[in-house]
Steps between C-alpha positions, in 0.01 A plus 500: 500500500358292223396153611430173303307199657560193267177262572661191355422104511788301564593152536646537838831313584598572107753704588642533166174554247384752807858694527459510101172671504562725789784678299280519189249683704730703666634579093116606447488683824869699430354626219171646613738722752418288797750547832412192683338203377328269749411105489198368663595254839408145305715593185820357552481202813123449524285584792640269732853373573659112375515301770787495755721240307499745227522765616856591562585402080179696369545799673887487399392442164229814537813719601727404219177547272448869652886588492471418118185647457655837628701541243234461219194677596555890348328676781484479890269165599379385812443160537339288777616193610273232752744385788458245742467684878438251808204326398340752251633683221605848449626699225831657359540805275801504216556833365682461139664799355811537322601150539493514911279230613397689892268303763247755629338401830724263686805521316670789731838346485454635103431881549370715220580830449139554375367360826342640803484192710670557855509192675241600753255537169384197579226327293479865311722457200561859273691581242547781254497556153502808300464703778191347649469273829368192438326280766485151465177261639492148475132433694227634662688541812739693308237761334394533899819562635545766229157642587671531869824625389669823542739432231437733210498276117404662177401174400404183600540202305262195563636194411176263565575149628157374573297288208185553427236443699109514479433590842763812501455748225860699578621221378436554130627846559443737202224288392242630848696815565167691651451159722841458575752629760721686250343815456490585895837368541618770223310785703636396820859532383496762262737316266455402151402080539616297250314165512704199331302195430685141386264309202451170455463130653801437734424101641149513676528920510364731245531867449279697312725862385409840541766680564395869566631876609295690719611900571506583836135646517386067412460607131549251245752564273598227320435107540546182301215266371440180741612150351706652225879590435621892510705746568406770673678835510415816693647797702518493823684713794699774526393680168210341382178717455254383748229658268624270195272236270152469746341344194580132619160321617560225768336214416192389636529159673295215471586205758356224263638615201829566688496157630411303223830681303685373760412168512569453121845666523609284786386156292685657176841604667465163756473272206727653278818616750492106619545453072149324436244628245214262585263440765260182621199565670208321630144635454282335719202737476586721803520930474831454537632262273296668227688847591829352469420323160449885440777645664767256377376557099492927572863434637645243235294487201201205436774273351728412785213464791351090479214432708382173648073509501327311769357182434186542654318600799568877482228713531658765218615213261306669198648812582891384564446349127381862370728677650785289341373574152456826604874538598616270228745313734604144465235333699500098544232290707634289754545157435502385891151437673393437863195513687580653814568866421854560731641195323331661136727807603837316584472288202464845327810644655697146389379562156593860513870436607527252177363776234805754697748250447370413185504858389782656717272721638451650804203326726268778642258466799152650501519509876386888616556582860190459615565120378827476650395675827152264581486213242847286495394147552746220658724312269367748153751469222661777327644527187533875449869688579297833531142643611466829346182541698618405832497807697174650303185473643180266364306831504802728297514210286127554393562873507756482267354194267208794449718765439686306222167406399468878413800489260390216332192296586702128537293351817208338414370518853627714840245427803604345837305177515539234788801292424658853450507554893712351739404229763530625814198372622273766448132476350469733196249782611207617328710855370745261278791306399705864396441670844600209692858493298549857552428421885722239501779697322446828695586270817805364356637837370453640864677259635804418230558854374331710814655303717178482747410232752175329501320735722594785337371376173160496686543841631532588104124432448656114372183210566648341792416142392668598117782644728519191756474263220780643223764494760404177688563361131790716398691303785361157420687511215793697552754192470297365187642784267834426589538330135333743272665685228618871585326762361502849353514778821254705461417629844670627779522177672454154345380188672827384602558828690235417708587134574450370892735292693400118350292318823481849675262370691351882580142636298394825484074502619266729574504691825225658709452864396647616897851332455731659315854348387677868463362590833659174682800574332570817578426410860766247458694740402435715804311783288129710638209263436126574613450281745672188644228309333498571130860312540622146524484292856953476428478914486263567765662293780850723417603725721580861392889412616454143337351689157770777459761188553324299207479819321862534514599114469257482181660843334880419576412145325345681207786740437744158533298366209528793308869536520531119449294585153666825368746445222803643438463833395230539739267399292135368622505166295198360624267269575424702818358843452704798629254559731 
């Protein structure tokens, strides 16, 4: 079977320019002998659903578009469609061919003859083509349940769903194939894998390409370029040579550099798929409004990016004026003075809103996440509609402000000085301002992305007053970011995702090195602990009758929830874990 993956950038939602380029392809594709041609998951709808007003009429429209479609495109197609499942979102496959418009996964009550779906398939959704056995995977979960499978495929098809994200390096697929997943996931199967990757900014998402085609033995045979358009075309299945072109190098990954790409394709395709050119920005002298004066003119060009300088009072003011002439932006002192600098920096914002409106340009934010996580102050203004920065780091920030640096030296100066730190009421020690941030980020990361509780951010080798202190002021001001911009994702889990209950009146704190939380739960739960005092007083005074009855009250209340949260489908929607 001869496959094509068509990385493409869309405008998703525009049905009618998309449907128009998806047959040209597919006229390209015909022609170089390919059997089935596949679209990447954000093509067509997006990455995530319309909301539930919508979506009845969109997804009506997205069937007429398909049914039309089918009759254009001059070889077999498979395209994804997002769907709305529960809560969460899932995805549908169209297969086009011979103007037959055929759903894929849930669409039984439409059988293909080319299909191998049964309806006790399940999640596993096959089809075949020329004589080959393809498996389709949607997620992670997928790819495992395929692992686990006794279900023989010739070849599985990928068809990634997750954005990019720093902190998981699968998730710019062909780009870290010896760091990634794919390679072991090929091995473990013994099918061909077929990894489809959607390109582009979708909203606050970006994905980065690389599309690849791995034989069965996790050799590369093919892939795509990251952040640019192509067509890739290779043989796979029943028939192909497993010995064929070995030439193809994987790339070698670089986090920073992968990053940094990233971040100026999700400002290009945010400001120009909401039909803007321009962009306002503030540069106040911090790392990270001097990275974004950078990252806006990579992504648009010097002439449409307009920067407000500080008046006065920043400790970089020499350099913010450099690195304007340096970038050869439009770059305008500001005319509004105060004393006292929070009022200097809302009087900033109120200028910055006029030059946007004056210039019908989009209003960034400088904020990075390390700003938006410990540093929102009661009542700040805020001009900007979108903080590019706002799930990156203070420390990637300077990481990638040196790497640019590299490509072109811009930055007149990149060192971590005082007022480049955070107040969370710690002294800066005598090994400096740059360890402290990392310190300060590493805790944040471990807790946001890993997921990890205060005292097991200790047990990481964390400083346990850095530790204490980052999270005491990560809650402080969890209901002061409620009015900041949204920003570009580029992590597995963004602020927001990590949001307490506003007033939950419970804080984590440090506890003696003899009590341990999994311990008393799993007492609670009616499980072997070491003795009855490593546990909590409410565990120890159980019974064993009174634990096994809380065991099974606390379970049967935990499956309730779950079947309360599964969509239709049977679908895991979230924002519980399926454990």
């Amino acid at each position: 079977m001869r496959i094509g993956i068509s990385q493409i950038n869309t405008q998703a939602g525009d049905l009618a320019h998309t449907a128009d380029r998806m047959a040209g392809i597919s006229q390209v594709a015909a022609e170089r002998g390919v059997d089935l041609l596949v679209f990447p998951v954000a093509a067509l709808t997006g990455p995530t659903p319309v909301d539930y007003s919508n979506q009845g009429a969109f997804l009506s429209d997205v069937a007429e578009g398909l049914i039309d479609l089918a009759t254009r495109v001059d070889c077999a197609c498979l395209v994804p469609v997002v769907i709305p499942v529960g809560d969460g979102v899932s995805v549908e496959v169209a297969h086009l061919h011979d103007g037959i418009m055929t759903p894929i996964r849930y669409g039984k009550q439409v059988r293909s003859p080319f299909s191998t779906n049964t309806e006790d398939d399940g999640a596993l959704a096959t089809l075949e083509i020329a004589g080959s056995v393809l498996g389709l995977a949607f997620s992670y979960e997928d790819l495992d349940q395929w692992r686990d499978s006794s279900q023989s495929v010739d070849v599985i098809c990928y068809l990634a769903g997750y954005g990019y994200a720093v902190d998981d390096v699968s998730s710019v697929l062909g780009a870290a194939l010896d760091d990634g997943r794919y390679q072991q996931d090929a091995l473990e199967t013994g099918a061909w894998f077929v990894g489809v990757a959607s390109l582009g900014g979708y909203g606050a998402q970006v994905f980065s390409g690389s599309s690849f085609v791995l034989a069965p033995d996790g050799q590369l045979i093919a892939s795509s370029p990251a952040f640019e358009e192509d067509l890739l075309v290779a043989d796979v299945g029943q028939g192909a040579a497993k010995e064929g072109a070995r030439n193809v190098t994987p790339e070698v990954y670089d986090d920073r550099y992968h990053l940094w790409q990233a971040l100026v394709l999700g400002i290009h395709d945010y400001v120009h798929k909401l039909g803007r050119s321009d962009v306002a920005l503030a540069l106040d002298g911090t790392l990270s409004s001097m990275l974004l004066a950078v990252l806006a003119t990579d992504a648009l060009g010097p002439t449409h990016v307009h920067a407000l300088l500080a008046a006065g009072g920043a400790a970089r003011v020499a350099d913010v004026s450099r690195l304007a002439q340096a970038l050869r932006i439009d770059a305008r002192p500001t005319t509004l003075a105060a004393a006292d600098g929070l009022m200097a920096r809302d009087l900033m914002q109120v200028e910055l809103a006029a030059l946007a409106r004056e210039l019908d340009a989009l209003a960034l934010s400088s904020l990075d996440k390390t700003a938006l996580a410990l540093e929102p102050s009661i009542g700040t203004a805020c001009a900007s509609e979108l903080a590019p920065l706002g799930d990156v780091y203070r420390i990637d920030v300077l990481d990638v402000a040196r790497l640019r640096n590299t490509i072109s030296p811009v930055f007149p100066s990149l060192e971590v000085r005082p007022e480049d730190l955070p107040d969370v009421g710690i002294p800066i020690p005598s090994w400096g301002c740059e360890r402290l941030l990392e310190r300060i980020d590493s805790v944040l990361a471990a807790h946001v992305e890993g997921e990890c509780d205060l005292n097991t951010i200790i047990a990481m080798n964390n400083d346990e007053e850095v530790a204490a202190a980052v999270l005491q002021a990560l809650r402080d001001r969890e209901a002061l970011r409620a009015p900041y911009p949204s920003c570009l994702v580029m992590t597995t889990r963004t602020l927001m995702e990590c949001r307490m209950p506003a007033g939950f009146a419970w804080r984590d704190s440090v506890r003696p090195e003899g009590v341990r939380t999994n311990e008393a739960f799993e007492a609670l739960l009616g499980q072997d602990v070491d003795t009855p005092t490593d546990v909590s007083p409410i565990a120890s005074r159980l019974t064993t009758e009174g634990i096994e009855q809380h065991r099974s009250e606390l379970l049967e209340a935990f499956e309730l929830l779950r079947d309360l949260a599964v969509g239709p489908g049977g679908e895991w929607p979230g924002p519980f874990s399926e454990n």
